[in-house]
C-alpha positions as CSV (number, residue, x, y, z in Angstrom):
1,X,-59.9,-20.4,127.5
2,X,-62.8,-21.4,129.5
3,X,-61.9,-24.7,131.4
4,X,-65.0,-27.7,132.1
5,X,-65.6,-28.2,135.9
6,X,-64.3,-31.7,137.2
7,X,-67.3,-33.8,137.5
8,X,-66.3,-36.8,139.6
9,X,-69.2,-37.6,142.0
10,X,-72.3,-36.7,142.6
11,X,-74.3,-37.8,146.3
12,X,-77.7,-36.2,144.7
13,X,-78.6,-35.4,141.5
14,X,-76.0,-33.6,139.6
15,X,-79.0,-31.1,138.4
16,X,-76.8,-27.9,138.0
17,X,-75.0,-30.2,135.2
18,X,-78.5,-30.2,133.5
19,X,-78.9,-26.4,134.5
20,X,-76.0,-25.6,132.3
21,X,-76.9,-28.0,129.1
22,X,-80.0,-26.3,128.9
23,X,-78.8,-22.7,129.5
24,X,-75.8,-23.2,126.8
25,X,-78.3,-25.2,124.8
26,X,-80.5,-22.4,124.4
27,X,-77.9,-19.6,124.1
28,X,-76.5,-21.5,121.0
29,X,-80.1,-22.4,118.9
30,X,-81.5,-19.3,120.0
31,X,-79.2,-16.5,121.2
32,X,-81.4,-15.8,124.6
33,X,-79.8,-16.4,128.1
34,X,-81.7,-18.1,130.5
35,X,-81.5,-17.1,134.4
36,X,-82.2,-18.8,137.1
37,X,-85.0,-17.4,139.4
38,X,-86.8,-18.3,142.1
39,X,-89.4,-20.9,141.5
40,X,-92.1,-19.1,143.6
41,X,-95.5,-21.4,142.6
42,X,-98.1,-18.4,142.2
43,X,-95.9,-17.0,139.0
44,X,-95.7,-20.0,137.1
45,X,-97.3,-20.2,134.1
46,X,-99.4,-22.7,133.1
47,X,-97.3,-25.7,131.1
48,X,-99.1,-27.0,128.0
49,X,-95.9,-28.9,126.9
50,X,-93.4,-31.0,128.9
51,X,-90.2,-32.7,127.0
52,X,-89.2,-35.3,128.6
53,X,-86.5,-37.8,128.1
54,X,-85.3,-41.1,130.5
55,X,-81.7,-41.6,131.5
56,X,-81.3,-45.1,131.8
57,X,-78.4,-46.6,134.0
58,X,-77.2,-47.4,137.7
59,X,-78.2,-43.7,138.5
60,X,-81.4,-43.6,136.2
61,X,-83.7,-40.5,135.7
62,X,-86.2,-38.9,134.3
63,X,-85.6,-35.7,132.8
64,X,-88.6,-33.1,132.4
65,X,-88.8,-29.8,130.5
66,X,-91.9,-27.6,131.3
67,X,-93.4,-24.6,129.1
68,X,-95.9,-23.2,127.8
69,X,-96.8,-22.5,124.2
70,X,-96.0,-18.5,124.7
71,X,-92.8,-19.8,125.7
72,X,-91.9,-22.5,123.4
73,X,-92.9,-20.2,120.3
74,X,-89.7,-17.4,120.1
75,X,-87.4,-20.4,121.2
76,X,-88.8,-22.9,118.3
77,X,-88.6,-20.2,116.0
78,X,-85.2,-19.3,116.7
79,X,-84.1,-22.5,116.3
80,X,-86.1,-23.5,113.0
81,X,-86.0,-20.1,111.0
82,X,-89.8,-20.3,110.9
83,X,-91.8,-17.5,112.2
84,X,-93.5,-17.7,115.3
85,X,-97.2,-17.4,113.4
86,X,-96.7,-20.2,111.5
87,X,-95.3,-22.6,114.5
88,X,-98.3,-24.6,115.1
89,X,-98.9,-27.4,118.1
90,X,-96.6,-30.0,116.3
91,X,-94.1,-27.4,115.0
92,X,-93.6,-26.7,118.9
93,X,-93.8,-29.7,120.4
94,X,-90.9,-31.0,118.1
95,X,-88.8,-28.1,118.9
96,X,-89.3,-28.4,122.6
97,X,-88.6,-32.5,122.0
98,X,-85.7,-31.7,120.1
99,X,-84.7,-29.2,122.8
100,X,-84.8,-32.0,125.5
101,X,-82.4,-34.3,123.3
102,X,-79.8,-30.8,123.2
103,X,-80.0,-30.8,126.7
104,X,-79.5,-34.6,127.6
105,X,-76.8,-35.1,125.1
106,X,-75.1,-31.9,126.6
107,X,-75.1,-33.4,130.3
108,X,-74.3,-37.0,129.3
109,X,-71.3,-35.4,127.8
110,X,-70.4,-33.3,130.6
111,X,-70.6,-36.0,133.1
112,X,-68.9,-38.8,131.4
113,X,-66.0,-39.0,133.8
114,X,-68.7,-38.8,137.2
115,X,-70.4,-41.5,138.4
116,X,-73.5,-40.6,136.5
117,X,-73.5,-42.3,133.5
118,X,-76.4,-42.9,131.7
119,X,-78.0,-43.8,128.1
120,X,-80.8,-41.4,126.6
121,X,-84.2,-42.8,125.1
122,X,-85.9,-41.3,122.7
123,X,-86.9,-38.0,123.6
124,X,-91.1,-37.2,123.4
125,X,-93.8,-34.7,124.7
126,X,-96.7,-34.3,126.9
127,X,-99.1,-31.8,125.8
128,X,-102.6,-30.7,126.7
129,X,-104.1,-27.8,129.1
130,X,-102.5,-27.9,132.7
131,X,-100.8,-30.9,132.1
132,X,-98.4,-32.1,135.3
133,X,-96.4,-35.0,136.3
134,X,-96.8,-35.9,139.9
135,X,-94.3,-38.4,141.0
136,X,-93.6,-40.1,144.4
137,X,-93.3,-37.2,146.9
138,X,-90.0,-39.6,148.6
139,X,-88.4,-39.6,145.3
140,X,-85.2,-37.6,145.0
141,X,-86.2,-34.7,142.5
142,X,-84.2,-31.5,141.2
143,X,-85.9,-28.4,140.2
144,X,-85.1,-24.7,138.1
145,X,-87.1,-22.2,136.5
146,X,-85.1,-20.3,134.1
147,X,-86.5,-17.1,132.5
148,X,-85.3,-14.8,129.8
149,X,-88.0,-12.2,128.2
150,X,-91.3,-13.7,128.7
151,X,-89.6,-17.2,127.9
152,X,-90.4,-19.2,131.3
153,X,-89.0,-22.6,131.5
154,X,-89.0,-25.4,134.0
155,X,-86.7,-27.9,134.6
156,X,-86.9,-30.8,136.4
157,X,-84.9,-34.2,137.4
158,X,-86.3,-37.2,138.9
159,X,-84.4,-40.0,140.6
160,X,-86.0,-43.5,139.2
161,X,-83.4,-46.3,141.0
């Protein structure tokens, strides 16, 4: 019987929390497992759609999900039943939105009993050619890239308070 790690509290930002919502996330809509990998800039892809959610609270966040539409495609489809021809740009960027929800839910769940609580707004896209967020380089950030089988995604936490 597998056992949830005590989450108390977190100094930074509990990102590995979020690591595992999207990893367990994934696993269960599509059946692929993500691994962590080393986020070396020259092999990222570029992203053409970034999920992104805010945690709101005491320990507030924004909470970012980068891919591209290569990516998004098998994991959309997976987790619709519909084909990865017939996924077009709003097909994927509702299944990445709806994946960014998963993996908030997931970590506000696991970290109920830490000293990050937070509520989740409604979850929503970015999309467009070579699209980035650029955020205050003093502002506490967390990032993973998580691969499995030409899947690349991007993960990333930002400290808003």
């Amino acid at each position: 019987m597998n056992k949830k790690p005590d989450y108390t509290t977190y100094e930074g930002i509990p990102g590995q929390v979020f690591v595992a919502a999207l990893r367990e996330s994934v696993e269960r809509m599509s059946g692929f497992v993500l691994n962590v990998v080393k986020n070396e800039s020259d092999t990222v892809p570029v992203h053409e759609i970034i999920g992104a959610m805010v945690l709101q609270g005491d320990n507030a966040l924004l909470l970012t999900l980068e891919t591209n539409k290569c990516s998004a495609a098998p994991l959309v489809s997976f987790m619709t039943g519909i084909e990865t021809a017939a996924l077009d740009d709003a097909l994927l960027n509702d299944g990445i939105t709806e994946l960014i929800n998963m993996v908030g839910g997931s970590a506000r769940a696991r970290l109920e009993a830490s000293n990050y609580k937070f509520y989740l707004s409604v979850p929503f896209t970015i999309a467009g050619e070579g699209i980035n967020i650029v955020v205050k380089k003093r502002t506490d950030s967390f990032t993973a890239r998580l691969v499995c089988d030409g899947i690349d995604l991007m993960l990333r936490l930002y400290k808003l308070s």
